[in-house]
DRENDO-1510 file (C-alpha; in Angstrom, 1 decimal, always signed):
<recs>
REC; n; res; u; v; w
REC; 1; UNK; +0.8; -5.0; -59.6 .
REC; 2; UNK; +2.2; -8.4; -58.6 .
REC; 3; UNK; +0.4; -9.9; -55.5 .
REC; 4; UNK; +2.6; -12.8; -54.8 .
REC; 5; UNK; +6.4; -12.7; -55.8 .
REC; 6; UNK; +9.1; -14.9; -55.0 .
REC; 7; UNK; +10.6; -12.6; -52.0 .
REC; 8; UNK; +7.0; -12.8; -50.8 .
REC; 9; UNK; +7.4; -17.0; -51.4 .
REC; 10; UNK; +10.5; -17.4; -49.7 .
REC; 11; UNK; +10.0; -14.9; -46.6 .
REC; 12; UNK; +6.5; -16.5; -46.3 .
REC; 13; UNK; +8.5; -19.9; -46.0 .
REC; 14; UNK; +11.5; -18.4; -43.8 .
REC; 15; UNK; +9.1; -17.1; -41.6 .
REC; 16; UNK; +6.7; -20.2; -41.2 .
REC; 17; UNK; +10.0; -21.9; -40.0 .
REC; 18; UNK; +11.3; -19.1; -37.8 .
REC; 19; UNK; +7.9; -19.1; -36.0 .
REC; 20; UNK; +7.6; -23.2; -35.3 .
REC; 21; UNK; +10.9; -22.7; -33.9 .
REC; 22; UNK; +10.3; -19.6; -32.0 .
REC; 23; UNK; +7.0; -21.0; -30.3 .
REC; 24; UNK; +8.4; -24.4; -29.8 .
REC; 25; UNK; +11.5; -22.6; -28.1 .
REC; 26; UNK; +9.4; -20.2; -26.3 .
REC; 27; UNK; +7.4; -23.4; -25.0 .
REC; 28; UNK; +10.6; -24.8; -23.7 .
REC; 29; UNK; +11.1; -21.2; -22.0 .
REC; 30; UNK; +7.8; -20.9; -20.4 .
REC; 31; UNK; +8.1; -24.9; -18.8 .
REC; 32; UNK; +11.7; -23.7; -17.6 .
REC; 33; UNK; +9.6; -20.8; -15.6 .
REC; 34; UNK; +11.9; -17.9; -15.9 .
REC; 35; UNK; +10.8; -14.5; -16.7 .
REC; 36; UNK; +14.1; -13.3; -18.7 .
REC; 37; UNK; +14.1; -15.8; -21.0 .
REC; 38; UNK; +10.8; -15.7; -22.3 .
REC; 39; UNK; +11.6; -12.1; -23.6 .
REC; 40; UNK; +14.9; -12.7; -24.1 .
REC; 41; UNK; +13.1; -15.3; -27.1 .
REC; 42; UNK; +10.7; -12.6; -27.9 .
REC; 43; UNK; +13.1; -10.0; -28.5 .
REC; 44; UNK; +15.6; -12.1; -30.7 .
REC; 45; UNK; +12.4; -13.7; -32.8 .
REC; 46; UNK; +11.1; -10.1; -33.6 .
REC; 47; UNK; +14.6; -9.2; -34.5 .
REC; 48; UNK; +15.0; -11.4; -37.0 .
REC; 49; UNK; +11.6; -11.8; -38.8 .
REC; 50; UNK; +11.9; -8.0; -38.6 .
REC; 51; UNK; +15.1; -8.0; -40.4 .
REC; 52; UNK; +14.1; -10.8; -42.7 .
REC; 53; UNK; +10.8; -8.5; -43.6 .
REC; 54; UNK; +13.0; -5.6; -44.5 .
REC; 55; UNK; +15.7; -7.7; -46.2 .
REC; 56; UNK; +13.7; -9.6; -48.4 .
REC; 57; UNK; +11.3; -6.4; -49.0 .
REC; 58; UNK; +13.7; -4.4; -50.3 .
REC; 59; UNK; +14.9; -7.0; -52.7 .
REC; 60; UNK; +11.5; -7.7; -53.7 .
REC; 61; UNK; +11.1; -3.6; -54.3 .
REC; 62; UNK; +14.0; -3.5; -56.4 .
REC; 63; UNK; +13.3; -6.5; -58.4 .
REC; 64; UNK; +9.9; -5.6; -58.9 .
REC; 65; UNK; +9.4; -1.6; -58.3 .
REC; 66; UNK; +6.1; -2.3; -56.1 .
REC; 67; UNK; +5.0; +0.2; -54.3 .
REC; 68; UNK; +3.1; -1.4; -51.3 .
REC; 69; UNK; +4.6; -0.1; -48.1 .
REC; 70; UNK; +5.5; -3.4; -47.1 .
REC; 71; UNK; +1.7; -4.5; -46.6 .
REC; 72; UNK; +1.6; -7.8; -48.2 .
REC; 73; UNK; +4.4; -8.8; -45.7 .
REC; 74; UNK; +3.0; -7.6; -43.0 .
REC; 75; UNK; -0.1; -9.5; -43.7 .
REC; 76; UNK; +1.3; -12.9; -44.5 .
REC; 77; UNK; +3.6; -12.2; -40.8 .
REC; 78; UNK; +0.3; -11.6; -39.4 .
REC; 79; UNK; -1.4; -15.3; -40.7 .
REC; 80; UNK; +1.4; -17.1; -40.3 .
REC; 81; UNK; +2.3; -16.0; -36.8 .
REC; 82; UNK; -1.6; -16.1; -35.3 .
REC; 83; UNK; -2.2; -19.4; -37.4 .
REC; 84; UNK; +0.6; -20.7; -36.1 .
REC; 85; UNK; -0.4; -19.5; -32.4 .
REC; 86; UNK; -3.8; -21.0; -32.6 .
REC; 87; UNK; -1.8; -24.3; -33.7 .
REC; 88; UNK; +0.4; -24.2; -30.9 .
REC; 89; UNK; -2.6; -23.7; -28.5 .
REC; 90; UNK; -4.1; -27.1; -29.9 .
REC; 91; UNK; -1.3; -28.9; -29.7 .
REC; 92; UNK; -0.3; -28.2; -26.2 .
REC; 93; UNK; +2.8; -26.4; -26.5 .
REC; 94; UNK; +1.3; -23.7; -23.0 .
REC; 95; UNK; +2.3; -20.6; -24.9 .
REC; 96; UNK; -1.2; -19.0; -24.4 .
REC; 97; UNK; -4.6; -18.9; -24.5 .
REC; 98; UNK; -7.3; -18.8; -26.5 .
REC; 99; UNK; -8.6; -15.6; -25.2 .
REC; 100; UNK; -4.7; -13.9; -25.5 .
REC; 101; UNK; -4.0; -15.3; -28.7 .
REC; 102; UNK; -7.4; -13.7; -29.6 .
REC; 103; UNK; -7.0; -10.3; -28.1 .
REC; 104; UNK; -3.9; -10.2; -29.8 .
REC; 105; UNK; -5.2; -10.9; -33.1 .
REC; 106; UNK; -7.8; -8.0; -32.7 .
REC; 107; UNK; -5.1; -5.7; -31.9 .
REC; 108; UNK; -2.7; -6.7; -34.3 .
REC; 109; UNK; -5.8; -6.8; -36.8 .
REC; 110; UNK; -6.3; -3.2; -35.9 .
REC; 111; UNK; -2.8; -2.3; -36.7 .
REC; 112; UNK; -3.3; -4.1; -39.9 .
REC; 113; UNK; -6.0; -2.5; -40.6 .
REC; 114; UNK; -4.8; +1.0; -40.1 .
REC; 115; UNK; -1.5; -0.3; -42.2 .
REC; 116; UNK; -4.1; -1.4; -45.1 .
REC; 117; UNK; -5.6; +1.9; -45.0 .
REC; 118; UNK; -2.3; +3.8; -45.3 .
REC; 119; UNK; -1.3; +1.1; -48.4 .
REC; 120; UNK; -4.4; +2.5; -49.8 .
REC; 121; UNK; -3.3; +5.8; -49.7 .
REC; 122; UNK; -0.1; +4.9; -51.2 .
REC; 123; UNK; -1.7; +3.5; -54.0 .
REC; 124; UNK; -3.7; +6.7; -55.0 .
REC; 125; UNK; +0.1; +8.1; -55.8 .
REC; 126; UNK; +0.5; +5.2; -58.5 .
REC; 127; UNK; -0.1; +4.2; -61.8 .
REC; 128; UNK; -0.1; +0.1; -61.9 .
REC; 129; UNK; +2.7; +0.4; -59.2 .
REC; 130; UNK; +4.8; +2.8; -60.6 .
REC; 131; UNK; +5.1; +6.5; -58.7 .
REC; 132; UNK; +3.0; +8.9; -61.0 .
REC; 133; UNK; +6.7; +10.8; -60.8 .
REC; 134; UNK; +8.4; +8.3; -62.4 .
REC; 135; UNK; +6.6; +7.9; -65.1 .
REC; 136; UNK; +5.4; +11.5; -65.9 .
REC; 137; UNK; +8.8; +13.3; -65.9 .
</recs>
């Protein structure tokens, strides 16, 4: 099975710039010290990494007939976006703290790691990637 595509590449990319902008904007919206729109930025980021996840997933399924769940995107959203929080952090943008930005990669490593195990479990039903029903009928 194919690790890294080139859906993977460019929603890796997409998403790296989607979150600079989101935490830089969400800095701006924490200084203006509102409470709607800090979620309002929240709710539109999620959105569209959501949508981008699922978009360029099920182009990369159809190109490439992997079978993963949507794992590997989950885990490069998860790097980029707690990398990217840990870089904000240290460069003074006030969008946390270390201890929040840590308890929320603990529970979104949990998640993850509950996702891995059902990607696991997915993969027992293939053969290299391909459904065994696929290829056996």
């Amino acid at each position: 099975m194919k690790v890294l595509t080139f859906r993977l590449g460019q929603f890796a990319v997409i998403a790296l710039l989607l979150t600079v902008l989101f935490r830089y904007v969400l800095h701006l919206c924490v200084g203006m010290e509102g409470a709607v729109e800090p979620i309002l930025c929240a709710v539109v980021y999620f959105c569209l990494m959501f949508l981008l996840g699922w978009y360029l997933g099920e182009k990369d399924y159809t190109e490439n007939d992997i079978h993963d769940i949507g794992f590997r995107f989950h885990l490069t959203t998860y790097i980029i976006c707690i990398g990217l929080a840990y870089v904000a952090y240290y460069i003074g943008w006030g969008t946390g703290n270390v201890n929040s930005i840590t308890i929320t990669s603990i529970c979104w490593g949990i998640g993850l790691f509950i996702h891995f195990v059902f990607f696991l479990i997915e993969q027992k039903k293939t053969i290299k990637g391909y459904a065994k029903e696929e290829l056996f009928q």
